[in-house]
Backbone as XML, in Angstrom:
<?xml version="1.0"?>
<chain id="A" units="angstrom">
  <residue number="1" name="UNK">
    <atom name="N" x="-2.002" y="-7.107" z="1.847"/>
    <atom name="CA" x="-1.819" y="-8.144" z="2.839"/>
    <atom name="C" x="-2.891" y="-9.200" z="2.630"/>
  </residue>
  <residue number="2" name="UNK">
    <atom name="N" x="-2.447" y="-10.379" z="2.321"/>
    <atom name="CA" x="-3.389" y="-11.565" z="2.276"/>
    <atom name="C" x="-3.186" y="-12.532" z="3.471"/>
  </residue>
  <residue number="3" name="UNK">
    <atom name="N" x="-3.885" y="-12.729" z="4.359"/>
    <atom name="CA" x="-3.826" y="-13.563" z="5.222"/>
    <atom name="C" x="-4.580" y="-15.279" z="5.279"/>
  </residue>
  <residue number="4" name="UNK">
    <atom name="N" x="-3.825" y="-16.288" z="5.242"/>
    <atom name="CA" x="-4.410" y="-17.599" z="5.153"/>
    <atom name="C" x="-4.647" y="-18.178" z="6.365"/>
  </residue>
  <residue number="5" name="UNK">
    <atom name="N" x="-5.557" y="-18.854" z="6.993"/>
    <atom name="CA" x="-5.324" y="-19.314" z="7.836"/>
    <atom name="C" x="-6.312" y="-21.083" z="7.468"/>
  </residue>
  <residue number="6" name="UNK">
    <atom name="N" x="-6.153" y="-21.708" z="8.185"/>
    <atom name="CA" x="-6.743" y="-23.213" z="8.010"/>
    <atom name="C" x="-7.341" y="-23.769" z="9.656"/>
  </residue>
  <residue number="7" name="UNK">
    <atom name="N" x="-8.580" y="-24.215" z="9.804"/>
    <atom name="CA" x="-9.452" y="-24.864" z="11.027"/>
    <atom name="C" x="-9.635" y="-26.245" z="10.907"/>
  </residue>
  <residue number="8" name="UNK">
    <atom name="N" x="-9.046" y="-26.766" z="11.785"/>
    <atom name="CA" x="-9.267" y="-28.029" z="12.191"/>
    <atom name="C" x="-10.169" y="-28.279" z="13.273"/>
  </residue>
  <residue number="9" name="UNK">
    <atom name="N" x="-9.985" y="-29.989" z="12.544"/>
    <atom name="CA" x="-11.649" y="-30.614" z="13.428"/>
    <atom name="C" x="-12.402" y="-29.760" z="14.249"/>
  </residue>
  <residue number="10" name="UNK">
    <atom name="N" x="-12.984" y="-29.085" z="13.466"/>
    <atom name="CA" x="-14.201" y="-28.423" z="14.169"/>
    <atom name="C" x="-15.257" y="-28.746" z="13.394"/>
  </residue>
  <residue number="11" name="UNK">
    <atom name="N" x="-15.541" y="-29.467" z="12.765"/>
    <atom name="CA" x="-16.499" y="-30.029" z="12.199"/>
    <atom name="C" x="-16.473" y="-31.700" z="11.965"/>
  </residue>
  <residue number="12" name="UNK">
    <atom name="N" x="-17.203" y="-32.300" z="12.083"/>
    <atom name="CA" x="-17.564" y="-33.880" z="11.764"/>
    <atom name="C" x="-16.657" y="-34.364" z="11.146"/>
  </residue>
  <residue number="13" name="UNK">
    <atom name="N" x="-16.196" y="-33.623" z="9.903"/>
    <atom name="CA" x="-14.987" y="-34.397" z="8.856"/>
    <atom name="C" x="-13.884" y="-33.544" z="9.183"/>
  </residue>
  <residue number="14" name="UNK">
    <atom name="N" x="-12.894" y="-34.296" z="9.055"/>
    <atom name="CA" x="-11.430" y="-34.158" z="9.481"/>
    <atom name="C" x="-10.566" y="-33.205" z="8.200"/>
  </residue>
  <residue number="15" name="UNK">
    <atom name="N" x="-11.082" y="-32.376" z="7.349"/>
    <atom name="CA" x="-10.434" y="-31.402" z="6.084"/>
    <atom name="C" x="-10.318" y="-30.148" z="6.424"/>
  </residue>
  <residue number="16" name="UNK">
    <atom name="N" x="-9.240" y="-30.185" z="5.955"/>
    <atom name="CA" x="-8.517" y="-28.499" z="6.101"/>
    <atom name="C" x="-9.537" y="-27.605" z="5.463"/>
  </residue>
  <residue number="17" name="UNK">
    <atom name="N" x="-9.758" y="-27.085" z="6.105"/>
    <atom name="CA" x="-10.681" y="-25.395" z="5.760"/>
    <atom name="C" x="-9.840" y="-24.374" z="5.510"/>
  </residue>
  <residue number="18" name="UNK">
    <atom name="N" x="-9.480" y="-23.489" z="4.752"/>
    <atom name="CA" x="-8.973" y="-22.665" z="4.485"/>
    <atom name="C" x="-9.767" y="-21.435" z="4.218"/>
  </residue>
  <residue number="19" name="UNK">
    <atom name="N" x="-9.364" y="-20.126" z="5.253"/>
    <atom name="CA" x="-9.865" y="-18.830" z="4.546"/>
    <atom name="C" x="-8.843" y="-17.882" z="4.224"/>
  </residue>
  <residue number="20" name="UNK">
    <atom name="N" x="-9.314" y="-17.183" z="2.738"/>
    <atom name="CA" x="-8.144" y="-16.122" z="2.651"/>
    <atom name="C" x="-9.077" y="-14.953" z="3.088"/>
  </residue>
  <residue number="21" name="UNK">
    <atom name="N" x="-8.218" y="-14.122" z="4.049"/>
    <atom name="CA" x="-8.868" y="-12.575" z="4.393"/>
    <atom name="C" x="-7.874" y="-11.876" z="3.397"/>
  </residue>
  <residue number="22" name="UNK">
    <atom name="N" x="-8.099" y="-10.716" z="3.325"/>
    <atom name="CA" x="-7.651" y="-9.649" z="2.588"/>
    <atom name="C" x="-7.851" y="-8.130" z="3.100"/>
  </residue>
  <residue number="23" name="UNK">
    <atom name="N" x="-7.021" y="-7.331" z="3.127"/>
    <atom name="CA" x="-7.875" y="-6.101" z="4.044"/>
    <atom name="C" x="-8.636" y="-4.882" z="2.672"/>
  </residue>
  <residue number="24" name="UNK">
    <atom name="N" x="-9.215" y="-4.367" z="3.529"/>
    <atom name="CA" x="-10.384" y="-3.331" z="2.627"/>
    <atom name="C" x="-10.151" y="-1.939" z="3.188"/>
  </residue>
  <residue number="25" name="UNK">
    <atom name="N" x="-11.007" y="-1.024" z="2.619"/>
    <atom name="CA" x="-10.546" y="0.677" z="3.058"/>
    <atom name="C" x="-11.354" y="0.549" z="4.392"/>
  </residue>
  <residue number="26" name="UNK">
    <atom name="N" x="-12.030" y="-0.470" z="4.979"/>
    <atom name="CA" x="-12.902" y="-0.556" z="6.313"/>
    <atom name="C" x="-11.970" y="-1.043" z="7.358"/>
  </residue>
  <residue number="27" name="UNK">
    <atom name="N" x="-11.725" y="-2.694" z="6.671"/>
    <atom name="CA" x="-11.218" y="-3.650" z="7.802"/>
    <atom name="C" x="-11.297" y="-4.965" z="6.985"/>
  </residue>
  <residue number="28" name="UNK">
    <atom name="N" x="-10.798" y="-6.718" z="7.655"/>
    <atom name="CA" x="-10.443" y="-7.579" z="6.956"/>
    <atom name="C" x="-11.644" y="-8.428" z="6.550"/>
  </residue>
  <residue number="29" name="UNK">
    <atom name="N" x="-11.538" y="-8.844" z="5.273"/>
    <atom name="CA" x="-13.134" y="-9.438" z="4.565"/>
    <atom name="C" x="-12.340" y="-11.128" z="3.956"/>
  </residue>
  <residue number="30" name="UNK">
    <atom name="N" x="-13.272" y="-11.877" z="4.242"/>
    <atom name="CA" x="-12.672" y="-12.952" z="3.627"/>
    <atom name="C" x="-13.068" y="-12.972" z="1.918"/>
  </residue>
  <residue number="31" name="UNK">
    <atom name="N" x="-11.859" y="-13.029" z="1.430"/>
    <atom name="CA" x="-12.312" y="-12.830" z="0.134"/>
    <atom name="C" x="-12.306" y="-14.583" z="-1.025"/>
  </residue>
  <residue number="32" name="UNK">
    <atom name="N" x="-11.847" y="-15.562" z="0.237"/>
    <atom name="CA" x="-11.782" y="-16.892" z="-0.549"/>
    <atom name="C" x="-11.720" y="-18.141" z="0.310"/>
  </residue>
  <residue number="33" name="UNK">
    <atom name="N" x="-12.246" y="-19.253" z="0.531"/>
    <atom name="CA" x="-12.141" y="-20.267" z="0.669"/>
    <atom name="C" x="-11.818" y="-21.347" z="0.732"/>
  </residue>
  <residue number="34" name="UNK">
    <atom name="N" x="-11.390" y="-22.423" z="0.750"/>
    <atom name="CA" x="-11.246" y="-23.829" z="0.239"/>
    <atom name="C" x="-10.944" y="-24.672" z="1.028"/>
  </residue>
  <residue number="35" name="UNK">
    <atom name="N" x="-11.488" y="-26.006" z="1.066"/>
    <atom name="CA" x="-11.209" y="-27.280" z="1.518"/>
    <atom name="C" x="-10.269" y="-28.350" z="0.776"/>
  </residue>
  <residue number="36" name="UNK">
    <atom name="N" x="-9.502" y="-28.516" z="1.266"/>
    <atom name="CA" x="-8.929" y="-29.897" z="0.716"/>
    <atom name="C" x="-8.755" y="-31.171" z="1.528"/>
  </residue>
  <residue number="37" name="UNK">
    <atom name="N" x="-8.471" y="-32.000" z="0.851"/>
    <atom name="CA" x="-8.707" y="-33.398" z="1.254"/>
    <atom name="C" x="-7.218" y="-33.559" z="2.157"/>
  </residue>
  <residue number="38" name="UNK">
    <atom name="N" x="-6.254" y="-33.314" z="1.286"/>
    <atom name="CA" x="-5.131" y="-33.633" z="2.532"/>
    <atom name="C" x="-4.474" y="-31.910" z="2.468"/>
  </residue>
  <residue number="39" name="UNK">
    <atom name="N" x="-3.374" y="-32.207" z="3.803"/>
    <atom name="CA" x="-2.912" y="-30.508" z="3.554"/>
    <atom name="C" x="-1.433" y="-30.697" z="3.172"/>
  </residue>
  <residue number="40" name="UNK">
    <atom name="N" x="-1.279" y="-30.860" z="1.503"/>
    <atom name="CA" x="-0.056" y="-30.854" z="1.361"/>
    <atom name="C" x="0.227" y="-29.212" z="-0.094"/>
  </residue>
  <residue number="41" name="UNK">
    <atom name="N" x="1.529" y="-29.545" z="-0.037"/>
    <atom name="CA" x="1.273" y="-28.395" z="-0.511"/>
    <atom name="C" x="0.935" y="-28.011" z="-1.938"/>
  </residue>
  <residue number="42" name="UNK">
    <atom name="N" x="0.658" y="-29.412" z="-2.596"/>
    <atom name="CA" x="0.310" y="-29.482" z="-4.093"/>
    <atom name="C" x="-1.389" y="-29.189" z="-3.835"/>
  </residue>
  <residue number="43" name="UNK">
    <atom name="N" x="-1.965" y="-29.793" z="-3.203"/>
    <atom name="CA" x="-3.346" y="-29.675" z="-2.779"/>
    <atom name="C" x="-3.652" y="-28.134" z="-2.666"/>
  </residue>
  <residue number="44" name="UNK">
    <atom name="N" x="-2.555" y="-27.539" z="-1.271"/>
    <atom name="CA" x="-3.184" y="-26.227" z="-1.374"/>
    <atom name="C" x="-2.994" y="-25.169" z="-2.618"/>
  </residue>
  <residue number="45" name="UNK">
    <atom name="N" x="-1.511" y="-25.840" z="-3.178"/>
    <atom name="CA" x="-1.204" y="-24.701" z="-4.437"/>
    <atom name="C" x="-2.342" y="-25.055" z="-5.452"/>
  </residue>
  <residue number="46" name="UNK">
    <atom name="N" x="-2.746" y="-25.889" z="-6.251"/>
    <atom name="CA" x="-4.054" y="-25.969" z="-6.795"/>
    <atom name="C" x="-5.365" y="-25.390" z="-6.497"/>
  </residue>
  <residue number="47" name="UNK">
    <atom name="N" x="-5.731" y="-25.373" z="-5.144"/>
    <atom name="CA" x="-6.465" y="-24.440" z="-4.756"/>
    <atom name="C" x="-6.201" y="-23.018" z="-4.740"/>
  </residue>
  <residue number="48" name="UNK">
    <atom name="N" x="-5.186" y="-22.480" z="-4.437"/>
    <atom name="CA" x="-4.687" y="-21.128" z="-4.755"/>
    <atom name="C" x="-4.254" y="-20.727" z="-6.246"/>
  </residue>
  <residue number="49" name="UNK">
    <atom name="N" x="-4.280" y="-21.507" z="-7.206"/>
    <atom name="CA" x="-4.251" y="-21.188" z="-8.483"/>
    <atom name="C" x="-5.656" y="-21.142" z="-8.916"/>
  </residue>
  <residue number="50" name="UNK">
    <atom name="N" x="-6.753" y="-21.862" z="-8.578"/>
    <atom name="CA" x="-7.977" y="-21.533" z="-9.039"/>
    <atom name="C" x="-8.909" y="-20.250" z="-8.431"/>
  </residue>
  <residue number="51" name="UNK">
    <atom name="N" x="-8.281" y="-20.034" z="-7.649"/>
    <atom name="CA" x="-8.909" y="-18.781" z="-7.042"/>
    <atom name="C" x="-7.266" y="-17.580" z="-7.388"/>
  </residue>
  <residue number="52" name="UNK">
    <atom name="N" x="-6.577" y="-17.652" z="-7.644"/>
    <atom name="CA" x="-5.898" y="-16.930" z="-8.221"/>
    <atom name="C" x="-6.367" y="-16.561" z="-10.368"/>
  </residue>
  <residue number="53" name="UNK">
    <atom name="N" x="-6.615" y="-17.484" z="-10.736"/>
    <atom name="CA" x="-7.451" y="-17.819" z="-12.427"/>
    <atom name="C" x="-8.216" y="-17.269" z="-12.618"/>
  </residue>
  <residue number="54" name="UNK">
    <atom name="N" x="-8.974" y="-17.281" z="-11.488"/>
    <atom name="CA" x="-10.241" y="-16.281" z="-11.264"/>
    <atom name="C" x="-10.297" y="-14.672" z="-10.493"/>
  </residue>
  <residue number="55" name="UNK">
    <atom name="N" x="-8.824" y="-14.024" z="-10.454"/>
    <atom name="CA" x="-8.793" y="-13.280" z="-9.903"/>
    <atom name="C" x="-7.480" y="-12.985" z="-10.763"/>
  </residue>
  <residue number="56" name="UNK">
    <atom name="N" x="-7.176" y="-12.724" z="-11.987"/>
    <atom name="CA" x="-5.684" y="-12.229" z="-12.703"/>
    <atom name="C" x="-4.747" y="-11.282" z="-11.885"/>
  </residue>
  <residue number="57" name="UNK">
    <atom name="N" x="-5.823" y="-10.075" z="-11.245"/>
    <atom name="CA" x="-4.580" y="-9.467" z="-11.039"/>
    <atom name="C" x="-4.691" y="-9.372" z="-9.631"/>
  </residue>
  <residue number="58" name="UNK">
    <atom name="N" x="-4.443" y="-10.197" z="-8.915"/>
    <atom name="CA" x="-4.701" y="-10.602" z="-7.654"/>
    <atom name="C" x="-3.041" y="-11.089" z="-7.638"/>
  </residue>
  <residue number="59" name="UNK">
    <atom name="N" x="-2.708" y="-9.806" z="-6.619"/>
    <atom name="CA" x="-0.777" y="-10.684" z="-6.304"/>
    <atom name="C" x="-0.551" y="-9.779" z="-5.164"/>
  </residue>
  <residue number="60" name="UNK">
    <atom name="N" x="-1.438" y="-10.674" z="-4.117"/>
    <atom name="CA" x="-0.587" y="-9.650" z="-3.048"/>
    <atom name="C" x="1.174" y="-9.381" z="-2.611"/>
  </residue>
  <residue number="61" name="UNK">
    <atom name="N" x="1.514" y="-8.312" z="-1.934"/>
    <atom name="CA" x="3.353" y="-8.269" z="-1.739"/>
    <atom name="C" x="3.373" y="-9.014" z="-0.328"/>
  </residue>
  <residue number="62" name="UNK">
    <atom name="N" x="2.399" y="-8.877" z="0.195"/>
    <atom name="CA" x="2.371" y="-9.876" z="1.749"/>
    <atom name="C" x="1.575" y="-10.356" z="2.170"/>
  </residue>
  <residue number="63" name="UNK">
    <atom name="N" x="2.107" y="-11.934" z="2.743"/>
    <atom name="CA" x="1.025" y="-13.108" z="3.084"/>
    <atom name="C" x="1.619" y="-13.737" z="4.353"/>
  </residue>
  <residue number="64" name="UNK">
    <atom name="N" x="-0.113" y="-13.341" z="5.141"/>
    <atom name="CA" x="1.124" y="-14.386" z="6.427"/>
    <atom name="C" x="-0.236" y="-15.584" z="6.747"/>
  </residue>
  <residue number="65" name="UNK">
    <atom name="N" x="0.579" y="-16.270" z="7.033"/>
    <atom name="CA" x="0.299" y="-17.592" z="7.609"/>
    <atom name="C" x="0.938" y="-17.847" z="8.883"/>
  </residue>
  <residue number="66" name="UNK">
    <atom name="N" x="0.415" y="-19.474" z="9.017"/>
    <atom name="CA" x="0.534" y="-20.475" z="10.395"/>
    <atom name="C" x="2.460" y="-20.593" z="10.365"/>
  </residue>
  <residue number="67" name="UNK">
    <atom name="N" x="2.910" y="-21.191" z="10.946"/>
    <atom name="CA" x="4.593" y="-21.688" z="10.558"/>
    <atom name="C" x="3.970" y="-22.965" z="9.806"/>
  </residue>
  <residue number="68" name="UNK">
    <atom name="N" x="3.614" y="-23.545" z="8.692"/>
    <atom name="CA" x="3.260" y="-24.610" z="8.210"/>
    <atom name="C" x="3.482" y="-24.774" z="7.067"/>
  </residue>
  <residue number="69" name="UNK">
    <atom name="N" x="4.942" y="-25.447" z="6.698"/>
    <atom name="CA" x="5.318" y="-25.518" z="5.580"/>
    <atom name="C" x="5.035" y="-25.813" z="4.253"/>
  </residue>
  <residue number="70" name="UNK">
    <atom name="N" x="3.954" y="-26.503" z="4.472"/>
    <atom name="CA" x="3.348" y="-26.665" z="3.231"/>
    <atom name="C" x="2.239" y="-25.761" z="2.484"/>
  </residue>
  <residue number="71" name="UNK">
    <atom name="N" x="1.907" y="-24.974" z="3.665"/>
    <atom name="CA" x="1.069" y="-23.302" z="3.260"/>
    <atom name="C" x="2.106" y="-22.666" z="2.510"/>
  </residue>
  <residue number="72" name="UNK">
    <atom name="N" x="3.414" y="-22.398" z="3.449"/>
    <atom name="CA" x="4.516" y="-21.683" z="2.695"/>
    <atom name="C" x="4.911" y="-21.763" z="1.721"/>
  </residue>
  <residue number="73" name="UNK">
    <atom name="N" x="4.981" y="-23.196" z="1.442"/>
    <atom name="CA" x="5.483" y="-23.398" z="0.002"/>
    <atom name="C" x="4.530" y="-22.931" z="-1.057"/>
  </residue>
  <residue number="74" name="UNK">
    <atom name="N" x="2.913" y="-23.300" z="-0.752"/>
    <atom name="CA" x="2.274" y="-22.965" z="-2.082"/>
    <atom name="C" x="2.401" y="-21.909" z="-2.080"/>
  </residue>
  <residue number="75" name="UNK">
    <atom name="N" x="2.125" y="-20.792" z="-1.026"/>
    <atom name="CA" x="1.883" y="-18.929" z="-1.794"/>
    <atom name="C" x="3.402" y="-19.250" z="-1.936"/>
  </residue>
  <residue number="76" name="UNK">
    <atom name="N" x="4.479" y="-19.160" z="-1.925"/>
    <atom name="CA" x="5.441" y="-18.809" z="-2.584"/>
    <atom name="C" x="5.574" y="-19.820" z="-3.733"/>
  </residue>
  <residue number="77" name="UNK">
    <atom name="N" x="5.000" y="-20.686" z="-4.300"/>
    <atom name="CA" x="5.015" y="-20.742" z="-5.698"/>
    <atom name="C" x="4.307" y="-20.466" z="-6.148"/>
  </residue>
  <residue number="78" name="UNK">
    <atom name="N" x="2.708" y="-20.026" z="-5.811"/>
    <atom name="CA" x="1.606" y="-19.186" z="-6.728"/>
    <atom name="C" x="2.401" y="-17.487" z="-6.558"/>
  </residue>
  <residue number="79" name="UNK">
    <atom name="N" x="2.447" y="-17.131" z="-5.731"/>
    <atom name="CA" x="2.688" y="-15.741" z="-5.431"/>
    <atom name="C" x="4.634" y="-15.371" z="-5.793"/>
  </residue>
  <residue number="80" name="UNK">
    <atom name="N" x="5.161" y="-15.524" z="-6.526"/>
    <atom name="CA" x="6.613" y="-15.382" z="-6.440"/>
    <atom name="C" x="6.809" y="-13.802" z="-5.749"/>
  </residue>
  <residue number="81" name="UNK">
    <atom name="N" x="7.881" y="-13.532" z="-5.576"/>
    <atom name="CA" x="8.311" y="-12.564" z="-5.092"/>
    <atom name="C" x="7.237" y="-12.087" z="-3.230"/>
  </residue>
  <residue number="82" name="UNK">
    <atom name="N" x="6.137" y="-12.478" z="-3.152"/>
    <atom name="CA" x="5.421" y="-12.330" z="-1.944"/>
    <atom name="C" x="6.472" y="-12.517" z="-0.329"/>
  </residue>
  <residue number="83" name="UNK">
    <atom name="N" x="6.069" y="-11.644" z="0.063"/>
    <atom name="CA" x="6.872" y="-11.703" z="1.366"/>
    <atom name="C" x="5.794" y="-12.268" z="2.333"/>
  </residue>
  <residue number="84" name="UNK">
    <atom name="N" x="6.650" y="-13.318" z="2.981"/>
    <atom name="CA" x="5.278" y="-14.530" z="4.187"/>
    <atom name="C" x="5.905" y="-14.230" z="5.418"/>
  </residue>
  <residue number="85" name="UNK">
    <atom name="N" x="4.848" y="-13.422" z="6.218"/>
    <atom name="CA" x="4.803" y="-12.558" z="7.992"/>
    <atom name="C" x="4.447" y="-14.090" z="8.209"/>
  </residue>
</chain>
């Protein structure tokens, strides 16, 4: 289970924050990051391919997110087959 979520304006500048959690044999650890400038979904899929590049065998079977289509779209084109809770 990979979970994304993104925080708005809670800080001075107006950019999507993104954390990926992931769960562990404990409980959920954020295992990745990223900011982008706008939140579309080429922006976020680029960010999820570089932290996917750096992680080969990193493919979770389930990812949930916000209802926000442009999250959706990138894990389902970095992640094929991934099922999005």
């Amino acid at each position: 289970m990979c979970l994304q979520d993104a925080t708005y304006k809670t800080t001075r500048y107006s950019l999507p924050l993104f954390f990926l959690v992931v769960g562990t044999n404990v409980d959920y650890q954020v295992a990745g990051s990223f900011v982008v400038q706008n939140e579309t979904s080429h922006c976020i899929k680029e960010a999820l391919q570089l932290l996917q590049n750096e992680n080969p065998g990193w493919n979770p079977k389930n990812c949930m997110t916000d209802n926000c289509e442009q999250e959706i779209t990138a894990l389902e084109d970095i992640f094929p087959g991934t099922i999005e809770l």
